[in-house]
PDB file of N, CA, C and O in Angstrom:
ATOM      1  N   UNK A   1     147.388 132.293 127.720  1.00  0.00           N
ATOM      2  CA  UNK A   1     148.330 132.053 128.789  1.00  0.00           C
ATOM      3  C   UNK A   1     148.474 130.555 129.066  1.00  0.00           C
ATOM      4  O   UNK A   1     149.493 129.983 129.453  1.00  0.00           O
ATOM      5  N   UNK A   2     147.551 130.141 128.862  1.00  0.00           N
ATOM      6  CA  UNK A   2     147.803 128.168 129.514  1.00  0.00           C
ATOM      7  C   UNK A   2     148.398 127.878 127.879  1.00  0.00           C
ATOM      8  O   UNK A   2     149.190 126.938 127.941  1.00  0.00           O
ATOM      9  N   UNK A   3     148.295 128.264 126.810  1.00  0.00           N
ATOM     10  CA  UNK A   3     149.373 127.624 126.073  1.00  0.00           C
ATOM     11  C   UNK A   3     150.848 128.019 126.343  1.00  0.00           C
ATOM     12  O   UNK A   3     151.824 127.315 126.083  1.00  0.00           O
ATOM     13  N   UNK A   4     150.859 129.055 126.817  1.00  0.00           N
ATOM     14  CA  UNK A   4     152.438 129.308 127.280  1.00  0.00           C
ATOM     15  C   UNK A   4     152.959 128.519 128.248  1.00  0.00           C
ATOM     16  O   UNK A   4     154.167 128.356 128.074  1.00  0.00           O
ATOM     17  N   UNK A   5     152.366 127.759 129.551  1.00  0.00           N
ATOM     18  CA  UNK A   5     152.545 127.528 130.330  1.00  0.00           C
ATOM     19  C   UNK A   5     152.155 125.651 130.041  1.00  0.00           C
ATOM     20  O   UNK A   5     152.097 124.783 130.912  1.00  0.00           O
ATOM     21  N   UNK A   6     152.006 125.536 128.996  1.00  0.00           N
ATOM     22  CA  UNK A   6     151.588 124.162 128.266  1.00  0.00           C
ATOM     23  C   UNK A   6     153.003 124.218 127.666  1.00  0.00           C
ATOM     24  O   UNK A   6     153.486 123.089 127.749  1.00  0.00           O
ATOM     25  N   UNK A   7     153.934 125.159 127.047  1.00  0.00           N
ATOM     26  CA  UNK A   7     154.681 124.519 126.325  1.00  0.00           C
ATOM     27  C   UNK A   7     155.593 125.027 126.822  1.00  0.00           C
ATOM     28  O   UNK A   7     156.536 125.200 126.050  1.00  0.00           O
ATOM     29  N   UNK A   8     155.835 125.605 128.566  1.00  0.00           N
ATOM     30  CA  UNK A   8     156.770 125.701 129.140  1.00  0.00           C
ATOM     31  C   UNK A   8     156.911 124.092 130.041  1.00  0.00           C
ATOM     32  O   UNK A   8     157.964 123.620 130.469  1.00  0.00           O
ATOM     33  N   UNK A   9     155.846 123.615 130.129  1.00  0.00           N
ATOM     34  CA  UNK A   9     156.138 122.793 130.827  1.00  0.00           C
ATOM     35  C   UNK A   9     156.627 121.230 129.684  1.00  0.00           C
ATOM     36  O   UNK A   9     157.172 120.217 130.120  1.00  0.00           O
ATOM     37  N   UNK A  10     156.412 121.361 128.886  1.00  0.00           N
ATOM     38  CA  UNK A  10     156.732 120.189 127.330  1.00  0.00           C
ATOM     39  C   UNK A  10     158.390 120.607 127.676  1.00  0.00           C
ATOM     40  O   UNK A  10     159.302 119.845 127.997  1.00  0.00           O
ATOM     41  N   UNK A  11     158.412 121.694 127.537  1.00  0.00           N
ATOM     42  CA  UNK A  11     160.165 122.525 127.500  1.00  0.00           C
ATOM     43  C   UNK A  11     160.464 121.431 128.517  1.00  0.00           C
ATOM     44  O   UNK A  11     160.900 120.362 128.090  1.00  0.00           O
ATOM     45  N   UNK A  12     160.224 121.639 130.129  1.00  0.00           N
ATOM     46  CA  UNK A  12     160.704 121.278 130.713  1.00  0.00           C
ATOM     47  C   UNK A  12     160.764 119.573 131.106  1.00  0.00           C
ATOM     48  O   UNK A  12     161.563 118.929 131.785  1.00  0.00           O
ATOM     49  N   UNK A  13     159.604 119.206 130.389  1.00  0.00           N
ATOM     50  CA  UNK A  13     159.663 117.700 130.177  1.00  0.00           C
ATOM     51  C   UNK A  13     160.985 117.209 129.515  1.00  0.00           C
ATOM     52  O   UNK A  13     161.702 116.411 130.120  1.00  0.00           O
ATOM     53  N   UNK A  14     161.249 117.582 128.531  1.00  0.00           N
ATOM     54  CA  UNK A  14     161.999 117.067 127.423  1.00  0.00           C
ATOM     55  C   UNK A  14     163.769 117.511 128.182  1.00  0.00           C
ATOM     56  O   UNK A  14     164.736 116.752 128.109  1.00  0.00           O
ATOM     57  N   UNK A  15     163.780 118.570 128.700  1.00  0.00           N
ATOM     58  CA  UNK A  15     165.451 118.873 129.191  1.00  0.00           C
ATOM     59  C   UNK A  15     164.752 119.076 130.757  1.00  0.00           C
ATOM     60  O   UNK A  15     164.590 120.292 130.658  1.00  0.00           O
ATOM     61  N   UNK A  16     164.378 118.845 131.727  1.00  0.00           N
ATOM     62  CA  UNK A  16     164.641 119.213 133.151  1.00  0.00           C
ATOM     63  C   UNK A  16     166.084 120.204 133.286  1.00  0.00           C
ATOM     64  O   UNK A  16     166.356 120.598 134.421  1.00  0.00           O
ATOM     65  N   UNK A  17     166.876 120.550 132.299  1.00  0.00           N
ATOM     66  CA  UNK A  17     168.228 121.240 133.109  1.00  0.00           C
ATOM     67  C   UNK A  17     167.597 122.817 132.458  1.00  0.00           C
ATOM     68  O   UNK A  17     168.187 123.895 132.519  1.00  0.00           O
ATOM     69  N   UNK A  18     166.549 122.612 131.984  1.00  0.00           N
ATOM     70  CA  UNK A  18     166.455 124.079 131.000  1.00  0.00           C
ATOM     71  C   UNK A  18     166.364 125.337 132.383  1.00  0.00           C
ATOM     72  O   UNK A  18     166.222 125.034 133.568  1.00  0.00           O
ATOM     73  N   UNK A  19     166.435 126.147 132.073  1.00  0.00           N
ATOM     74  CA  UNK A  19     166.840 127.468 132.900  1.00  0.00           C
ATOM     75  C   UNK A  19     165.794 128.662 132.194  1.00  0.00           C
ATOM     76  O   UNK A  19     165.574 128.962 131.020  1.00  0.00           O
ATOM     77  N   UNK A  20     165.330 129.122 133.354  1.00  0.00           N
ATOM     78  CA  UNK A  20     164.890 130.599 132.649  1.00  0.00           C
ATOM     79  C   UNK A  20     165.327 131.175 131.771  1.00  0.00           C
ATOM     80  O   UNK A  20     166.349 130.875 131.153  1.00  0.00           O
ATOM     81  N   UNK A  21     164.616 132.094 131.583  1.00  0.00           N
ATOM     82  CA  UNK A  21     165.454 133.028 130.353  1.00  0.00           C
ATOM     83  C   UNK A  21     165.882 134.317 131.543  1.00  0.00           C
ATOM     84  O   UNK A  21     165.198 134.530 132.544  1.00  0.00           O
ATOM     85  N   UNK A  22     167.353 135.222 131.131  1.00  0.00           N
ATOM     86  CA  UNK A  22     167.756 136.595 131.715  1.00  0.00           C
ATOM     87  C   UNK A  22     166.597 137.071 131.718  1.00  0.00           C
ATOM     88  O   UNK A  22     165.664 136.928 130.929  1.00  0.00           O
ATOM     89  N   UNK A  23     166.775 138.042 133.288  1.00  0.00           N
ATOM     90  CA  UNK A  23     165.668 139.048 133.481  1.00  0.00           C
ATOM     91  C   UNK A  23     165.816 139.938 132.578  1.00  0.00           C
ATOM     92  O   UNK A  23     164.792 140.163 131.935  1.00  0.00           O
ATOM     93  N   UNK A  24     166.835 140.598 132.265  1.00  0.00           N
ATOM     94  CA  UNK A  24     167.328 141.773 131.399  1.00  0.00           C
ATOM     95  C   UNK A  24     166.422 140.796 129.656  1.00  0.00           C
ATOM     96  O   UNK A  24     165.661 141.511 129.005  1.00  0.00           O
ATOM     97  N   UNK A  25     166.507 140.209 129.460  1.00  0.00           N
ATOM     98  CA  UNK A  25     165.798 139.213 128.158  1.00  0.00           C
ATOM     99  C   UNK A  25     164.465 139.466 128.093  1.00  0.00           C
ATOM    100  O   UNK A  25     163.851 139.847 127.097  1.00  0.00           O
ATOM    101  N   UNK A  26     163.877 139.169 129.557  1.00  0.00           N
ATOM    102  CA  UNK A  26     162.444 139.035 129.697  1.00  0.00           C
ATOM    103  C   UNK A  26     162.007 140.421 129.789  1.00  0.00           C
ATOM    104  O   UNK A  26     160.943 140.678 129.224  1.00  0.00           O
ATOM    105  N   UNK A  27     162.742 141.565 130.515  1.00  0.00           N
ATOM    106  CA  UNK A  27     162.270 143.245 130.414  1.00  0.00           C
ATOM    107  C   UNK A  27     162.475 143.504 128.950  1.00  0.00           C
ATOM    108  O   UNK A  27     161.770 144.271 128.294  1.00  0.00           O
ATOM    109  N   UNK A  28     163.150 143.043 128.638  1.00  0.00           N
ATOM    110  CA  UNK A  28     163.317 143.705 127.016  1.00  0.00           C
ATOM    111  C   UNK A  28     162.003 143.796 126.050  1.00  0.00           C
ATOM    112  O   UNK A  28     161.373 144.750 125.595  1.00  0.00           O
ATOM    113  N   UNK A  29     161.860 142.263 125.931  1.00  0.00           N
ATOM    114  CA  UNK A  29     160.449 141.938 125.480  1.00  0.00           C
ATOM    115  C   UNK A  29     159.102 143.066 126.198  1.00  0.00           C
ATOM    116  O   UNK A  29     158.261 143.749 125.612  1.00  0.00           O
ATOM    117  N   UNK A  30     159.323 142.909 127.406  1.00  0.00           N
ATOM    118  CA  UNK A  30     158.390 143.630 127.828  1.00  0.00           C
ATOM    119  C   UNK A  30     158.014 145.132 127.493  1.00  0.00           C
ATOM    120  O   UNK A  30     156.984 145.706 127.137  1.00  0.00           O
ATOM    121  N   UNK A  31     159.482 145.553 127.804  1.00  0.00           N
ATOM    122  CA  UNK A  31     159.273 147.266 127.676  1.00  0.00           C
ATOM    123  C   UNK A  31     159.271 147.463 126.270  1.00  0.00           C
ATOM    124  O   UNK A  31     158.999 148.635 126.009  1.00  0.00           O
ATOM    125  N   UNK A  32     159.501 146.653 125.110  1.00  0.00           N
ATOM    126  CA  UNK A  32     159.018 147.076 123.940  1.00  0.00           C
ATOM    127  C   UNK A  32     157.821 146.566 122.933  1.00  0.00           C
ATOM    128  O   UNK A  32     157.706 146.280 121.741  1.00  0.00           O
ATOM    129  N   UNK A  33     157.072 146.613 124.006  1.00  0.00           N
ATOM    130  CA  UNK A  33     155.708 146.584 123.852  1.00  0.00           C
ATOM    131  C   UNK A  33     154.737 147.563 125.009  1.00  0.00           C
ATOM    132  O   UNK A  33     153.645 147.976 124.619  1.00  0.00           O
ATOM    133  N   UNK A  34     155.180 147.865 126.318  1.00  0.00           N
ATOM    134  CA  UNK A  34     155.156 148.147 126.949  1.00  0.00           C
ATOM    135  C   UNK A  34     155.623 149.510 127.873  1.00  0.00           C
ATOM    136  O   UNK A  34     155.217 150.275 128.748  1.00  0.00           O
ATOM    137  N   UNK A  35     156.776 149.219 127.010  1.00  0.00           N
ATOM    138  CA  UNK A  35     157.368 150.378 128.153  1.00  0.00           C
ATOM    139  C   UNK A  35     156.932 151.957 127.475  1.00  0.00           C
ATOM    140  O   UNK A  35     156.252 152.138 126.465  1.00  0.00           O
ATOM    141  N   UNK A  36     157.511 152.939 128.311  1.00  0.00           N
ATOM    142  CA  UNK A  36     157.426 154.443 127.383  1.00  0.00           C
ATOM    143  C   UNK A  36     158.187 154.899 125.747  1.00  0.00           C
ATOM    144  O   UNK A  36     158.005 155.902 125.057  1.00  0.00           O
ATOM    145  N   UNK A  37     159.050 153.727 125.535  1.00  0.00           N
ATOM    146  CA  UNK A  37     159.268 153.992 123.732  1.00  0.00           C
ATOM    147  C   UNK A  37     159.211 152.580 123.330  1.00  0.00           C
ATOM    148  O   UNK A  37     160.174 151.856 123.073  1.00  0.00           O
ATOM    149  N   UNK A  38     157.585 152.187 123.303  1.00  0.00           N
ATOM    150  CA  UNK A  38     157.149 151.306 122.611  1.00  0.00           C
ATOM    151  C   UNK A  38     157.468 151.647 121.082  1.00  0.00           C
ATOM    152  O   UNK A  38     157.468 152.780 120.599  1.00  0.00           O
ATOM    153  N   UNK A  39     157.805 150.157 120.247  1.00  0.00           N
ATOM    154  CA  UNK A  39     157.824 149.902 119.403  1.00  0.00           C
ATOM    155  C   UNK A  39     157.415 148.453 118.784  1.00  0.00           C
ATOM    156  O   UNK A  39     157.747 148.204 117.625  1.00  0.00           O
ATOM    157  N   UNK A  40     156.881 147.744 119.355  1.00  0.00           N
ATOM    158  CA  UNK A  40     155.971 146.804 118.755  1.00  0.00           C
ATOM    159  C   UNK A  40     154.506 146.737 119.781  1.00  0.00           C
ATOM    160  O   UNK A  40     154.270 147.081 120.940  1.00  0.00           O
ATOM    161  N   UNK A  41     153.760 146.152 118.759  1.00  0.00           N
ATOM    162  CA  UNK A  41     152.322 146.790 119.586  1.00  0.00           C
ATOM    163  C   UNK A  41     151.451 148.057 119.480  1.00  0.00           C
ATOM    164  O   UNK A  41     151.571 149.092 118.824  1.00  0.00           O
ATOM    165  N   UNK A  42     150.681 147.684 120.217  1.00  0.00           N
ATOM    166  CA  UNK A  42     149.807 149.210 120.577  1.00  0.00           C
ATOM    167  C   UNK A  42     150.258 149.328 121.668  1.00  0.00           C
ATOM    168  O   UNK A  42     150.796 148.338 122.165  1.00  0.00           O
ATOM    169  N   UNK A  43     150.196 150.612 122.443  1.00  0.00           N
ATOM    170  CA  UNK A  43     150.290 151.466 123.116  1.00  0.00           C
ATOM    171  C   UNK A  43     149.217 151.680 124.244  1.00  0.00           C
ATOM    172  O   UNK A  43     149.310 152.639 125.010  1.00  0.00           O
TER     173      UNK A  43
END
């Protein structure tokens, strides 16, 4: 997790205008690993 948050913040060094990513983007990722018809990952 602190490398994610290491190279979110490099991200934001380099462009300050950068923007989140869509929630609908970020559930996606999630629920397919996650959700009830996982398909990447374990379960």
């Amino acid at each position: 997790m602190e490398e994610v948050a290491r190279m979110a913040w490099i991200a934001r060094a380099i462009n300050p205008q950068l923007k989140p990513i869509d929630s609908w983007l970020m559930d996606k990722h999630f629920m397919r690993k996650h959700g009830p018809d996982a398909y990447y990952g374990q379960k």
